[in-house]
C-alpha positions as CSV (number, residue, x, y, z in Angstrom):
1,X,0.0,0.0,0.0
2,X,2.9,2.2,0.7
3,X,4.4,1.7,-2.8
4,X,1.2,2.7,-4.7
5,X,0.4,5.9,-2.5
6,X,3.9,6.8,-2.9
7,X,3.5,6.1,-7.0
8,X,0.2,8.4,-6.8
9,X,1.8,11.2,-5.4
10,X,5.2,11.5,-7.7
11,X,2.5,11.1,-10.7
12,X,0.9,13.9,-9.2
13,X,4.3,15.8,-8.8
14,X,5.2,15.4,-11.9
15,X,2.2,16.5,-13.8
16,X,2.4,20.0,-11.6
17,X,5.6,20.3,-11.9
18,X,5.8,20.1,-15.8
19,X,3.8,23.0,-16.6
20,X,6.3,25.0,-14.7
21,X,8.9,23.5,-16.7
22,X,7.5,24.4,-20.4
23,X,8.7,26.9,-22.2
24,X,6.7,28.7,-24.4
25,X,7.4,27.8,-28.3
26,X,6.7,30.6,-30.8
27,X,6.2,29.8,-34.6
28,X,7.7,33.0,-35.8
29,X,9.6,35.4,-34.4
30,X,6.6,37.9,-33.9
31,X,5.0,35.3,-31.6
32,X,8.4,35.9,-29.0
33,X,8.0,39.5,-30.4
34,X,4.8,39.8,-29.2
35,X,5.2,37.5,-25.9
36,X,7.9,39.5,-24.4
37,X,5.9,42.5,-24.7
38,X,2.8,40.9,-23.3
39,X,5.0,40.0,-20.4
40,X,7.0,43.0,-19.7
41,X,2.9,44.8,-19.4
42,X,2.2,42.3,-16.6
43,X,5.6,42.9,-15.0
44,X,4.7,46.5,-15.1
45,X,1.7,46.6,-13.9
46,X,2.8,44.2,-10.9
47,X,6.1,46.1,-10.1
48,X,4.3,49.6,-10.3
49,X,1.6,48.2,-7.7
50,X,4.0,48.0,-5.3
51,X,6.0,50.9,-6.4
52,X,2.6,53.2,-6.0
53,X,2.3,51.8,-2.6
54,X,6.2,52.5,-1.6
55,X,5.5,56.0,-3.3
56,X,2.8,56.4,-0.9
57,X,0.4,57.4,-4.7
58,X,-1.5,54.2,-3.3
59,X,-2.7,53.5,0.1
60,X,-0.7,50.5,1.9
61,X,-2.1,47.5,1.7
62,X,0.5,44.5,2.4
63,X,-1.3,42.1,0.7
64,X,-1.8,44.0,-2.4
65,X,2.1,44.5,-1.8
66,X,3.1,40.8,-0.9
67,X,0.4,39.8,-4.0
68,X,1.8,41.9,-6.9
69,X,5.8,41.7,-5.8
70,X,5.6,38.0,-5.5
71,X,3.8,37.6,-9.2
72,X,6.4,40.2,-10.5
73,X,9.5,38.0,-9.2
74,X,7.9,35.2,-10.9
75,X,7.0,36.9,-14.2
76,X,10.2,38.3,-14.5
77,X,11.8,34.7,-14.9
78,X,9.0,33.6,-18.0
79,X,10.2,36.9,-19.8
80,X,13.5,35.7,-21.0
81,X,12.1,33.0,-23.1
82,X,11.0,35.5,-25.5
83,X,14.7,36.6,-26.2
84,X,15.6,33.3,-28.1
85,X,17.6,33.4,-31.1
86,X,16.0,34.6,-34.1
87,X,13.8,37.0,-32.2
88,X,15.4,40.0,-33.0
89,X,12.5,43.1,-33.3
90,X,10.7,45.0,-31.2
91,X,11.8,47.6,-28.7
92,X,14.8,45.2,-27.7
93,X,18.5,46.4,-29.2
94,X,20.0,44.0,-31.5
95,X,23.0,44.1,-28.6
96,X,21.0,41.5,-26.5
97,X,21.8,38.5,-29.0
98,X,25.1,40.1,-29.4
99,X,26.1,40.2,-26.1
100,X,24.1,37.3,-24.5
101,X,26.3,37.3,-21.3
102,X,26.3,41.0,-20.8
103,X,22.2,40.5,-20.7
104,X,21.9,37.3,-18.8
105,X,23.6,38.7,-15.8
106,X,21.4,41.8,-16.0
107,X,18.2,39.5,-16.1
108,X,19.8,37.4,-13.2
109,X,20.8,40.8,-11.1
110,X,16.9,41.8,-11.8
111,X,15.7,38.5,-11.0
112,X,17.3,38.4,-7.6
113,X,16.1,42.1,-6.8
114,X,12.9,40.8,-7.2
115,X,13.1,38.2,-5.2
116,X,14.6,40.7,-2.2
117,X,11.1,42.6,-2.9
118,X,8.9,40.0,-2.7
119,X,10.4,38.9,0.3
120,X,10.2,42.1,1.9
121,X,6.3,42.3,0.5
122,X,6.1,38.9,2.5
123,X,6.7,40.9,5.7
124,X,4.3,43.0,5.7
125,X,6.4,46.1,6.6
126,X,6.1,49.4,4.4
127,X,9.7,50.3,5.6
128,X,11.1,46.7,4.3
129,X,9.7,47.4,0.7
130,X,10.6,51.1,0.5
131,X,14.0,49.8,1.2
132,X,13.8,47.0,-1.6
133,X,12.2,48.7,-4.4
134,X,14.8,51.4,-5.3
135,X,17.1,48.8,-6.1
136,X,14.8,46.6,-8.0
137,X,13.8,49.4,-10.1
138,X,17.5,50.2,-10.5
139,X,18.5,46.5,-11.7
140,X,15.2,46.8,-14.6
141,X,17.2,50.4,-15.3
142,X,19.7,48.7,-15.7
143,X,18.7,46.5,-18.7
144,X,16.8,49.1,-20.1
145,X,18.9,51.5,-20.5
146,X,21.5,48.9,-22.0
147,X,19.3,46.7,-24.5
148,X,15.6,48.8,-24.9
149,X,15.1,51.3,-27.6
């Protein structure tokens, strides 16, 4: 009895768990084009949430906080898939596919700034994000001002 309930749950692990593991696929370059874009919105709007909030242009609310900086650090890792190559276009400099190192260590600096705001949403303190958010906005900056037109 042991064996199967232990055989029903690593089915059930792995058929969460591979959803998380896709990556999209795009049939032409618009599609990654168009994905990215759709992506970087939904960052956006997730990010400035919490960055109204810090600003004190939105009332605190620490869920609201906690909510939108925890689905920004986890958008902000589906984004890269859209910068595969042969997606060149957009509003992204042809330097990202040039200099693929250069831009993965930006998206890995951004990523963990993230990650250091959603886990000062988690607590629930107004000081803890205003402390956070300057430098996560500083690490998207960052890649901005390097690879966006």
């Amino acid at each position: 009895m042991k064996t199967i309930a232990s055989l029903v749950l690593a089915a059930i692990a792995a058929t969460t768990a591979a959803p998380a593991l896709a990556q999209p696929q795009f049939a032409q370059p618009a599609d990654a084009i168009k994905y990215r874009q759709d992506t970087f919105k939904e960052l956006r709007d997730n990010f400035g949430r919490v960055g109204n909030i810090a600003s004190g242009k939105a009332p605190f609310d620490a869920r609201i906080a906690a909510d939108s900086a925890a689905a920004a650090a986890e958008i902000i890792r589906k984004l890269w898939a859209g910068f595969g190559p042969g997606t060149e276009g957009g509003k992204a400099r042809p330097a990202i596919w040039k200099e693929q190192d250069r831009f993965k260590e930006l998206a890995v600096k951004a990523e963990g700034e993230l990650d250091k705001l959603a886990a000062a949403a988690k607590t629930g303190s107004l000081d803890a994000i205003k402390a956070a958010i300057g430098p996560a906005a500083a690490s998207c900056k960052a890649c901005h001002d390097a690879y966006r037109n």
